[in-house]
C-alpha positions as protocol buffer text, in pm:
chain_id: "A"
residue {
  index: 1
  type: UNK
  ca { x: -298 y: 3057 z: -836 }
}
residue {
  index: 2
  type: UNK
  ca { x: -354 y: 2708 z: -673 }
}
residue {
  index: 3
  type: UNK
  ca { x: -118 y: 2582 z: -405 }
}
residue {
  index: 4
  type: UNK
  ca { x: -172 y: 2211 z: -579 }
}
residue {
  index: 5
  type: UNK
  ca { x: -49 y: 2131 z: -902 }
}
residue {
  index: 6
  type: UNK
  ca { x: -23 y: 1784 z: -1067 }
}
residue {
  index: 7
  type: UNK
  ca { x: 238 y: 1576 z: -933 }
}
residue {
  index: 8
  type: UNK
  ca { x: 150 y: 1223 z: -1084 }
}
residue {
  index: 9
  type: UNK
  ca { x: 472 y: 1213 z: -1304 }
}
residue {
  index: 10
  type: UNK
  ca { x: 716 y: 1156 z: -935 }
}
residue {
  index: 11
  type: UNK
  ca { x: 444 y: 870 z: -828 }
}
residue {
  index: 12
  type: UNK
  ca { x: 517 y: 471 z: -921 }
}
residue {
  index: 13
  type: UNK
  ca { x: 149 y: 402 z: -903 }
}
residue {
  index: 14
  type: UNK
  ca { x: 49 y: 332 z: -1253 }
}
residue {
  index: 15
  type: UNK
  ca { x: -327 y: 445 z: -1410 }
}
residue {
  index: 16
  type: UNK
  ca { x: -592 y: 227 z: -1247 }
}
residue {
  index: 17
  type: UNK
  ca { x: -715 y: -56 z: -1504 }
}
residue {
  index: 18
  type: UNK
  ca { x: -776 y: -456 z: -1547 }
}
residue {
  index: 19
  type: UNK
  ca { x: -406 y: -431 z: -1743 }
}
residue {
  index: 20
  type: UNK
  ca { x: -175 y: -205 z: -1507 }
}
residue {
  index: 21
  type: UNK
  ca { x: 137 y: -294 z: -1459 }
}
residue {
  index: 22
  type: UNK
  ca { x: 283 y: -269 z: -1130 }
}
residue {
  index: 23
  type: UNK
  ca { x: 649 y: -103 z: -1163 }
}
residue {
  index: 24
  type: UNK
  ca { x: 935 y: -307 z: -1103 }
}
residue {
  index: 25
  type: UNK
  ca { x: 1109 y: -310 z: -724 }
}
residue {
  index: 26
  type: UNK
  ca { x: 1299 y: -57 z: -662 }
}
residue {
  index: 27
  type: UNK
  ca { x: 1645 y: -96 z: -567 }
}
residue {
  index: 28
  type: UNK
  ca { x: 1798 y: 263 z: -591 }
}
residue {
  index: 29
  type: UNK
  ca { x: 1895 y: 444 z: -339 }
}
residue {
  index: 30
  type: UNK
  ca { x: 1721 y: 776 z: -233 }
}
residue {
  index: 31
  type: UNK
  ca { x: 1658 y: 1011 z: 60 }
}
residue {
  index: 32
  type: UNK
  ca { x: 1319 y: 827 z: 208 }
}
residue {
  index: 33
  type: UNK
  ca { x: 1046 y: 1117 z: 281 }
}
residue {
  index: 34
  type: UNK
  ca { x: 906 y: 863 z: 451 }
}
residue {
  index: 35
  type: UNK
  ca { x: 919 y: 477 z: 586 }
}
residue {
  index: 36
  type: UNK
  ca { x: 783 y: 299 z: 853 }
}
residue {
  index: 37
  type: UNK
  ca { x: 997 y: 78 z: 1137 }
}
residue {
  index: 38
  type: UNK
  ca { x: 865 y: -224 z: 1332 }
}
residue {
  index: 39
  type: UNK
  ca { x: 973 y: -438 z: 1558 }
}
residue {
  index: 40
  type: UNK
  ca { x: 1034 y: -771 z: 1521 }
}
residue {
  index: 41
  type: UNK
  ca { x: 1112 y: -1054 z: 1766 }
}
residue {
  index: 42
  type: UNK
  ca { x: 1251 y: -1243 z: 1500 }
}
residue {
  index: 43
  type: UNK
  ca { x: 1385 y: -1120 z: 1222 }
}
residue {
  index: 44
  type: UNK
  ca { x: 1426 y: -1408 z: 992 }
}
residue {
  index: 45
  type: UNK
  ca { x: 1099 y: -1507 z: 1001 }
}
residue {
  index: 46
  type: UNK
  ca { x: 950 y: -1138 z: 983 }
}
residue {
  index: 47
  type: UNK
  ca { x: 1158 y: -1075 z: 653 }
}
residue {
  index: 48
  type: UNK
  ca { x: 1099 y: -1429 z: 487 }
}
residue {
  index: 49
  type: UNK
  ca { x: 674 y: -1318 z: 551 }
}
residue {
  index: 50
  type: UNK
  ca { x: 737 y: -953 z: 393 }
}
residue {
  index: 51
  type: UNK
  ca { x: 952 y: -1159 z: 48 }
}
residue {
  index: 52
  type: UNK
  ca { x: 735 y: -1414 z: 40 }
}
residue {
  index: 53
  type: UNK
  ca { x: 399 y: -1290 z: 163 }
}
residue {
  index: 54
  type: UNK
  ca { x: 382 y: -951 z: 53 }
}
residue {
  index: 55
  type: UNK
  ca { x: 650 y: -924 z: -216 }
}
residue {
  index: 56
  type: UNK
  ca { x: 941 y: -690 z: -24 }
}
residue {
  index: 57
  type: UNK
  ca { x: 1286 y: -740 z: -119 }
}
residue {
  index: 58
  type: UNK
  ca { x: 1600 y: -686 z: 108 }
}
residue {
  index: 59
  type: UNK
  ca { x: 1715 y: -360 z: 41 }
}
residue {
  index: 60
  type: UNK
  ca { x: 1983 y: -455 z: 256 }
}
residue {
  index: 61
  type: UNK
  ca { x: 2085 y: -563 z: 647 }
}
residue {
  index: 62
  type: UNK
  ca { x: 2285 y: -507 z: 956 }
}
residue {
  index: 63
  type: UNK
  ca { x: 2262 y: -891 z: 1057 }
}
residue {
  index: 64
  type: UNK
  ca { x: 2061 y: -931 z: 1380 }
}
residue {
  index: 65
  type: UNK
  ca { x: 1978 y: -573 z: 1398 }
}
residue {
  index: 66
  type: UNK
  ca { x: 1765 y: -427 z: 1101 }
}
residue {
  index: 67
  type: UNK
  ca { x: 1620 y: -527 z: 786 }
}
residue {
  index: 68
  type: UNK
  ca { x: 1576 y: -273 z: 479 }
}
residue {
  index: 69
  type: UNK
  ca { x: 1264 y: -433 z: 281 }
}
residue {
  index: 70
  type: UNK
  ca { x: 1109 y: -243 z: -37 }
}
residue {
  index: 71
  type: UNK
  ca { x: 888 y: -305 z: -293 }
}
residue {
  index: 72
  type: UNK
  ca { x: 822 y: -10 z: -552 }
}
residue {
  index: 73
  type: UNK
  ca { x: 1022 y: 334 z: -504 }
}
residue {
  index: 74
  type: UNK
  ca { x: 901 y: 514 z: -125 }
}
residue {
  index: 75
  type: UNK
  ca { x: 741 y: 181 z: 1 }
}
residue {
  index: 76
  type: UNK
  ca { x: 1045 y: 161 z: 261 }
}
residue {
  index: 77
  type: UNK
  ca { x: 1007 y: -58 z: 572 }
}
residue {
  index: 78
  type: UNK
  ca { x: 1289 y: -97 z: 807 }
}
residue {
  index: 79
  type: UNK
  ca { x: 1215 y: -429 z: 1053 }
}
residue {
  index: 80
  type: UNK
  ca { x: 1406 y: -418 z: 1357 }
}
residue {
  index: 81
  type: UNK
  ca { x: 1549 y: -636 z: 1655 }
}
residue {
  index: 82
  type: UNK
  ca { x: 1315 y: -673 z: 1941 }
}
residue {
  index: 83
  type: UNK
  ca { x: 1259 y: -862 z: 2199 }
}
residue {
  index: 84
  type: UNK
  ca { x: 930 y: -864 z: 2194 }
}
residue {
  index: 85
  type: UNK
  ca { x: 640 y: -777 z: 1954 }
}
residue {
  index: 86
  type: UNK
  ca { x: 226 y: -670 z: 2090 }
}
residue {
  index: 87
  type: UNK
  ca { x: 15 y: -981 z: 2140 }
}
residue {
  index: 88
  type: UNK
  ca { x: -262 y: -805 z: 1879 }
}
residue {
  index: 89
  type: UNK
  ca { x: -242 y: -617 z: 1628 }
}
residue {
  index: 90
  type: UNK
  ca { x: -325 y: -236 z: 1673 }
}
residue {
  index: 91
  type: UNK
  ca { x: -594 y: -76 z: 1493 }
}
residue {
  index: 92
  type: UNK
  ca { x: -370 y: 145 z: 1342 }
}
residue {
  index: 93
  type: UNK
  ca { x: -232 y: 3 z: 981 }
}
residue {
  index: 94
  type: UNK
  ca { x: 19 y: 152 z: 715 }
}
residue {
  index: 95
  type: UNK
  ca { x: -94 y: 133 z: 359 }
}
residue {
  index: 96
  type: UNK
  ca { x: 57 y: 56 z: 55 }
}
residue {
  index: 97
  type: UNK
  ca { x: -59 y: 82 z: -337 }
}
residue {
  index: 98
  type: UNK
  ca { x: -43 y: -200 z: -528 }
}
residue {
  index: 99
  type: UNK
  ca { x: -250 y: -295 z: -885 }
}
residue {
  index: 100
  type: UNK
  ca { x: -537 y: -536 z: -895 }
}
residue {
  index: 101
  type: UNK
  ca { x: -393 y: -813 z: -1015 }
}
residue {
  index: 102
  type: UNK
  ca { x: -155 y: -867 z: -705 }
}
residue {
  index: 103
  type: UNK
  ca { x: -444 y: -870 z: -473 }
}
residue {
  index: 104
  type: UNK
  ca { x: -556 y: -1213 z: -516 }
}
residue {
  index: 105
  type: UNK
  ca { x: -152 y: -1369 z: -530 }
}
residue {
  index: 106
  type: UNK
  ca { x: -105 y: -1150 z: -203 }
}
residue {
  index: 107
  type: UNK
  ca { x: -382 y: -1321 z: -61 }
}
residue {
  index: 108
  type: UNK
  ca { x: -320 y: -1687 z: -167 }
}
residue {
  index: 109
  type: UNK
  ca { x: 99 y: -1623 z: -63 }
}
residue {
  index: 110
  type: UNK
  ca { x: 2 y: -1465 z: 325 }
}
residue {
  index: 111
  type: UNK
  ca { x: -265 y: -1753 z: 338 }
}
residue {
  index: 112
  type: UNK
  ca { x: -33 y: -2019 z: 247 }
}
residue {
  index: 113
  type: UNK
  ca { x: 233 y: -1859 z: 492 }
}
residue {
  index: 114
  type: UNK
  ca { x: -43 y: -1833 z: 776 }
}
residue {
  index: 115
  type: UNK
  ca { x: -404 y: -1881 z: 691 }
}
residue {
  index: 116
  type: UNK
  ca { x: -529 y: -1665 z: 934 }
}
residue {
  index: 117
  type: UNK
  ca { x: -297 y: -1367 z: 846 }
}
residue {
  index: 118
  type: UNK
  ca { x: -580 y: -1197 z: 576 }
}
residue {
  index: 119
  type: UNK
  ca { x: -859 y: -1020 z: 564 }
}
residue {
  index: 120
  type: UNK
  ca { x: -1048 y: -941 z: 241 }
}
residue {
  index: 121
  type: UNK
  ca { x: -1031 y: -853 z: -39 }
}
residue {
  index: 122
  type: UNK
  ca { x: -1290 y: -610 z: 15 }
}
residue {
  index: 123
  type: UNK
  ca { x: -1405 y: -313 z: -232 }
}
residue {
  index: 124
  type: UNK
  ca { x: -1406 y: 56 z: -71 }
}
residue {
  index: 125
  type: UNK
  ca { x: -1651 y: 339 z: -80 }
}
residue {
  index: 126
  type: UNK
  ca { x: -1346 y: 538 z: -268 }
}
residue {
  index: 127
  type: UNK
  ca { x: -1301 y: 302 z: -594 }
}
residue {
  index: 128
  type: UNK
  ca { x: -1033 y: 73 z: -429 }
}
residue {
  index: 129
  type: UNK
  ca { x: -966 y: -306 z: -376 }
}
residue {
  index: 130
  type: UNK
  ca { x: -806 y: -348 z: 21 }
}
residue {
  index: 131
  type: UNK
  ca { x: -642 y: -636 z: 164 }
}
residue {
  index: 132
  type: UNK
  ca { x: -530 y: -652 z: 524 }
}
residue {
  index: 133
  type: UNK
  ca { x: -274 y: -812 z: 638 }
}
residue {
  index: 134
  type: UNK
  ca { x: -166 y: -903 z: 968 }
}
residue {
  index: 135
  type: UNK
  ca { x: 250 y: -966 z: 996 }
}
residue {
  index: 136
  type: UNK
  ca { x: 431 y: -1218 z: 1236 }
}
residue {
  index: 137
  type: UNK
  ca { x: 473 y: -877 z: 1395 }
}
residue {
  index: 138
  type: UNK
  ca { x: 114 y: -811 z: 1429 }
}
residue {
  index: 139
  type: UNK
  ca { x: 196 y: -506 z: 1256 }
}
residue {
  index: 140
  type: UNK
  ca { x: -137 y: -428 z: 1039 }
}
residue {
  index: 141
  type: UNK
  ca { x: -68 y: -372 z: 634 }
}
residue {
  index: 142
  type: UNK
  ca { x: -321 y: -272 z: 368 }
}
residue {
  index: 143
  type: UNK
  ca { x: -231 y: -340 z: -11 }
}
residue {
  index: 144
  type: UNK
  ca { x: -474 y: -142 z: -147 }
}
residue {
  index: 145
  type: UNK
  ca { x: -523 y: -127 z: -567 }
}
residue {
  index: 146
  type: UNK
  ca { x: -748 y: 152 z: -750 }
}
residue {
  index: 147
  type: UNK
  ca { x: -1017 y: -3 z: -924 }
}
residue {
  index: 148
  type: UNK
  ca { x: -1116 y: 149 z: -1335 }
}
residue {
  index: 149
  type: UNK
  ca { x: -1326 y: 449 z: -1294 }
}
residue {
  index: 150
  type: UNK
  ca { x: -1689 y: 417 z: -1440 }
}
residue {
  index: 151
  type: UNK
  ca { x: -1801 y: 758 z: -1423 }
}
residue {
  index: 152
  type: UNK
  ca { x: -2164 y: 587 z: -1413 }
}
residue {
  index: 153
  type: UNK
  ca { x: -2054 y: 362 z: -1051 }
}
residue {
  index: 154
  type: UNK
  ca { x: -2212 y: 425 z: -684 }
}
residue {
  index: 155
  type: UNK
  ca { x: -1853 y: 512 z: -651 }
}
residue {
  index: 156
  type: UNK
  ca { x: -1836 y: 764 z: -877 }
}
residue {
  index: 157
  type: UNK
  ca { x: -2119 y: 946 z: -708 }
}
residue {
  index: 158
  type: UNK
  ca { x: -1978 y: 866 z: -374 }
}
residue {
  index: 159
  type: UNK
  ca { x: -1660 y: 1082 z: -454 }
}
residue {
  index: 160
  type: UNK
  ca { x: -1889 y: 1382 z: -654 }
}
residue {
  index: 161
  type: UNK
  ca { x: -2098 y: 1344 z: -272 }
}
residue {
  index: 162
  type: UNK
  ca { x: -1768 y: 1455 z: -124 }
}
residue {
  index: 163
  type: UNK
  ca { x: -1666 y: 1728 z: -389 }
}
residue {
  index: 164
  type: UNK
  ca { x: -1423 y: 1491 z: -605 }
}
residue {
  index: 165
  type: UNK
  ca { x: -1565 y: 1487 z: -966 }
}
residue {
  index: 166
  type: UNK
  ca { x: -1473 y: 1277 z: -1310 }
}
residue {
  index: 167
  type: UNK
  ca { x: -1221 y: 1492 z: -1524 }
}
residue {
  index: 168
  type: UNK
  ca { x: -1555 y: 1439 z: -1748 }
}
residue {
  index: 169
  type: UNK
  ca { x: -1781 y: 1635 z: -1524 }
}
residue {
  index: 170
  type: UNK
  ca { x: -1626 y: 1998 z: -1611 }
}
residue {
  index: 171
  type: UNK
  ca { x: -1407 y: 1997 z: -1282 }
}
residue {
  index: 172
  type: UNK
  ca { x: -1164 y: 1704 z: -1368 }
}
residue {
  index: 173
  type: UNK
  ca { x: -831 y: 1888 z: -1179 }
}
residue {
  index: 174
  type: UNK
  ca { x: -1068 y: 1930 z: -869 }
}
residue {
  index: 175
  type: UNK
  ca { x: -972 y: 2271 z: -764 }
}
residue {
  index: 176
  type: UNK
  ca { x: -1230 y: 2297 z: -606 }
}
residue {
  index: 177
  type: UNK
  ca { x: -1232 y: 2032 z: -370 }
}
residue {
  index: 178
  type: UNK
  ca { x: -821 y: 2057 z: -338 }
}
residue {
  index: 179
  type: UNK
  ca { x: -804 y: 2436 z: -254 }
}
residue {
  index: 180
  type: UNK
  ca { x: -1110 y: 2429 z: -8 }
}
residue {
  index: 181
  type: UNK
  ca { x: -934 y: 2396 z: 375 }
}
């Protein structure tokens, strides 16, 4: 018996493909498993980059004190009141999914909000399409949207290098990659 099973069906990240659909925000209220905070020095112009830039919504607000952005179900950021924010960004960065066809309207809406706020698209050794993002906050964000699988790609061989085959290949629930600690 494996200690992994399946879970795709409790995920919002749709099948990876030139037509996926990204799910509609999620305004329902849940117990977060997980969300990040960041401080912001001022929140009205933090929240109107994470609506307008990266397509948040305002969950809801204690004015002057936190923010409650979201975008699909368990993409929960809370900004908060701060007097001040780091000069630079760290290297550390918070991810979240997104589908290919936001990437490039992600990029033209931070651009437009602050043209030096983006870098990428790039494509990733692991079959994905990044963007970074740098906030007002200097908080760093990566949208990052699974590209189709070709089971014939440099990708594809880059994840069978690393023990993660094609359902195809004979192996497709990877038990043996997922059970090996």
């Amino acid at each position: 018996m494996s200690d992994y099973y399946n879970a795709f069906e409790i995920s919002p990240v749709p099948d990876p493909g030139p037509d996926a659909v990204a799910p509609e925000p999620f305004r329902g209220i849940y117990g977060m498993p997980a969300f990040v905070t960041i401080p912001a020095s001022d929140l009205a112009e933090s929240v109107d980059f994470w609506i307008r830039g990266l397509g948040f919504f305002e969950l809801f607000s204690i004015p002057g004190t936190l923010v409650h952005l979201r975008r699909w179900a368990f993409q929960d950021v809370l900004l908060v009141s701060a007097p001040s924010v780091p000069e630079q960004a760290p290297s550390m960065s918070v991810s979240f999914a997104c589908v290919l066809n936001q990437i490039d309207p992600l990029v033209e809406a931070c651009r437009a909000l602050n043209p030096s706020s983006v870098d990428g698209p790039r494509d990733t050794f692991w079959n994905t399409r990044d963007v970074e993002v740098v906030t007002p906050e200097n908080a760093r964000i990566v949208f990052t949207a699974a590209k189709p699988f070709d089971p014939s790609s440099q990708e594809a061989r880059n994840l069978e290098a690393i023990g993660i085959t094609a359902p195809s290949a004979g192996r497709g629930d990877n038990e043996g990659h997922a059970s090996s600690r």
